[in-house]
PLY file of the C-alpha trace (Angstrom):
ply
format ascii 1.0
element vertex 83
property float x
property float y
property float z
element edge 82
property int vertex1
property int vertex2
end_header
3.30 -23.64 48.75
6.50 -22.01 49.08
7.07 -18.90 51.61
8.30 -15.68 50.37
11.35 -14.23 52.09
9.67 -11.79 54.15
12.97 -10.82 56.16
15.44 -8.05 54.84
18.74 -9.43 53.62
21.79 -8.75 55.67
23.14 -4.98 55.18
25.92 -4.29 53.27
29.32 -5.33 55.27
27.35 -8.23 57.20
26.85 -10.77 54.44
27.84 -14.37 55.59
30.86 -16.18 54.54
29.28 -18.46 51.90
28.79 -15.52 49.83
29.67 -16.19 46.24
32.95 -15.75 44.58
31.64 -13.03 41.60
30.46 -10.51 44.14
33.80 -9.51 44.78
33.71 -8.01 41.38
30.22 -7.34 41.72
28.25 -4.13 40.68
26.16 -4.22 43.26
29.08 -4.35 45.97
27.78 -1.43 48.22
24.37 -1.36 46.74
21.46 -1.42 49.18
20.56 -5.29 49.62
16.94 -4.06 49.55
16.73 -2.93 45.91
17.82 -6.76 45.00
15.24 -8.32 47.60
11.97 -5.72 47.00
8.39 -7.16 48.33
5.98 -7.13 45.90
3.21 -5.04 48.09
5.84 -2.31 48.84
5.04 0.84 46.80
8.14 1.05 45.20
8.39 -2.37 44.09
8.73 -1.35 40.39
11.31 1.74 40.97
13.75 -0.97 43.34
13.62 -3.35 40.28
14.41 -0.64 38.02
17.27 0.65 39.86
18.35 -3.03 40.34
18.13 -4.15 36.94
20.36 -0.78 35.92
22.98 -2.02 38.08
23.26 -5.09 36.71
23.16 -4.30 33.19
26.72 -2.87 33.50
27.94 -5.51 35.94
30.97 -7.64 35.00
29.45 -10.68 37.35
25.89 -10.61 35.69
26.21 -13.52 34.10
27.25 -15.86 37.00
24.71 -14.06 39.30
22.37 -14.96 36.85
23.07 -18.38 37.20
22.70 -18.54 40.63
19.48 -17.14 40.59
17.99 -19.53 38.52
18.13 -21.77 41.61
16.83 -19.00 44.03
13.01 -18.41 44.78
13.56 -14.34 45.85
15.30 -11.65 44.48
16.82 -9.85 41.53
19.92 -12.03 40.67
22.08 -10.71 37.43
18.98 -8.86 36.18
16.55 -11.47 36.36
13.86 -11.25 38.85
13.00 -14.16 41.02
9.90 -14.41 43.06
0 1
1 2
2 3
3 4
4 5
5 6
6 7
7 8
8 9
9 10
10 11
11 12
12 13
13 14
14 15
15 16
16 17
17 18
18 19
19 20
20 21
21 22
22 23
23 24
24 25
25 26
26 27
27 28
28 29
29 30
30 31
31 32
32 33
33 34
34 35
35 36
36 37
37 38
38 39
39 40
40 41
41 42
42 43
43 44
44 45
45 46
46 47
47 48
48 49
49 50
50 51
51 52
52 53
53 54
54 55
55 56
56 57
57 58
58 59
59 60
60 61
61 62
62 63
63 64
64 65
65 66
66 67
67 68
68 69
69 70
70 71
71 72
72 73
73 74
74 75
75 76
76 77
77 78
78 79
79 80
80 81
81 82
């Protein structure tokens, strides 16, 4: 069975290092981390995704943050939703 990230993600100005090379020309650069990482039983689940999704549709890096979703298990990654 595998665990759902439960934990928020980093805010915004303390990712780690290893972050990838397209978010520096990333949309979502400033973006609350918790519209990309929404739990399911939260109450605006739907609205975060939304909002999420919106920001990625006009997002230069979509298509390599897509790509490194596909091998992520949480999250909304280039407009696809993980998890």
């Amino acid at each position: 069975m595998t665990q759902r990230r439960t934990d928020p993600p980093p805010p915004v100005g303390e990712r780690p290092q290893d972050t990838p090379g397209f978010y520096a020309e990333a949309a979502c650069r400033g973006a609350d981390p918790a519209l990309f990482f929404p739990t399911r039983s939260d109450d605006d689940f739907a609205d975060h995704c939304l909002e999420a999704f919106a920001i990625c549709e006009s997002c230069p890096s979509a298509a390599p943050c897509r790509e490194k979703g596909l091998s992520e298990s949480y999250g909304v990654w280039g407009g696809l939703l993980r998890g």
